[in-house]
C-alpha positions in Angstrom: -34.1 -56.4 25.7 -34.0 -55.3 21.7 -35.8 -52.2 23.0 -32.7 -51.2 25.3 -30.6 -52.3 22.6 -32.3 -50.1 20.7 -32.2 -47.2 22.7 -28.3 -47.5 23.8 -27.3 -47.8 19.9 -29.6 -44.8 19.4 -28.1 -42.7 22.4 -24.2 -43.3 21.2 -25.5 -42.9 17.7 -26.8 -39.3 18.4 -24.1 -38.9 20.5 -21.3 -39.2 17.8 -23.6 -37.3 15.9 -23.1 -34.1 18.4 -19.2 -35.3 18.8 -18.9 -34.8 15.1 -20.9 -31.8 14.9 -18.8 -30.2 17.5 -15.3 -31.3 15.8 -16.5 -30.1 12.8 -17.6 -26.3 14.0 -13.7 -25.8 15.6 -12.4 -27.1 12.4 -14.7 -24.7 11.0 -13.4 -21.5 13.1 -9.8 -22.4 12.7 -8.1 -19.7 10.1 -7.0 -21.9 6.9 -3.3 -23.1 7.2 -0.7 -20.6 5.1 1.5 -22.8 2.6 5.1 -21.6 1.6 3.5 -20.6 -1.7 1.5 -17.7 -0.2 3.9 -16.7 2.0 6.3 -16.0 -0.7 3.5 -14.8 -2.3 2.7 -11.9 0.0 6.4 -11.3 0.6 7.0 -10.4 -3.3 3.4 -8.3 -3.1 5.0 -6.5 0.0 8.5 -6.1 -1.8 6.5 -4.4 -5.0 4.6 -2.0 -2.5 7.2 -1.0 -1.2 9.2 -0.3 -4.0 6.2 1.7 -5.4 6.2 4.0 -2.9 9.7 4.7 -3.4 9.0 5.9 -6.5 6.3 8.0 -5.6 8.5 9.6 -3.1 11.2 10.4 -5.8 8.5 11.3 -8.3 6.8 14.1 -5.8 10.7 15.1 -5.1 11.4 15.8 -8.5 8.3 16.8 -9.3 9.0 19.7 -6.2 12.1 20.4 -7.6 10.5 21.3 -11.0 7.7 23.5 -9.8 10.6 25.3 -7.5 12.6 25.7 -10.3 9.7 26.8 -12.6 8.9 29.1 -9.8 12.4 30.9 -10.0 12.8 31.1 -13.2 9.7 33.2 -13.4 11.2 35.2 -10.8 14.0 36.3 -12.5 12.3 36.5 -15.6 9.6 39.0 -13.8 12.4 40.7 -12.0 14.3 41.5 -14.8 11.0 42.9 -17.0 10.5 45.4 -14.8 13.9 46.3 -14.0 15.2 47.6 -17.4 17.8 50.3 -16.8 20.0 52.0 -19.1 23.9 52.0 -19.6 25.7 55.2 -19.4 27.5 55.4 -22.4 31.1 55.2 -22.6 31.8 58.3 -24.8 32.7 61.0 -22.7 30.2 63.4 -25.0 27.1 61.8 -24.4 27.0 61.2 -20.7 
């Protein structure tokens, strides 16, 4: 009789062992539960990002417009190098 004590105490024993072992590995593979905290967390993080990039884009715009501008400017200072003419002259003895 103490022997199939023994062994039914050992089965249910081992048993919760598994049981536990089991609940344990789900717990295990659940993702970690997101508080409030992160969540604001990662919504001021997203906010910054995108404000960044905001002002990259402006920065490459104006950064265009400078190297546009820098770009006409030699134009017109190229153009009028080699374009040197000269003016009649307004006496009516030298023309």
């Amino acid at each position: 009789m103490k022997n199939l004590y023994a062994s039914v105490i050992a089965f249910f024993a081992f048993t919760a062992m598994l049981f536990a072992q089991q609940t344990q590995e789900k717990q295990d593979q659940l993702q970690p539960t997101v508080t409030e905290q992160q969540v604001e967390r990662d919504a001021q993080a997203a906010k910054l990002a995108r404000q960044q990039k905001i002002l990259d884009k402006e920065k490459a715009m104006r950064e265009q417009a400078e190297k546009q501008k820098n770009e006409d400017n030699k134009r017109v200072t190229t153009g009028s190098i080699n374009t040197v003419t000269k003016k009649a002259s307004t006496k009516p003895g030298k023309q």
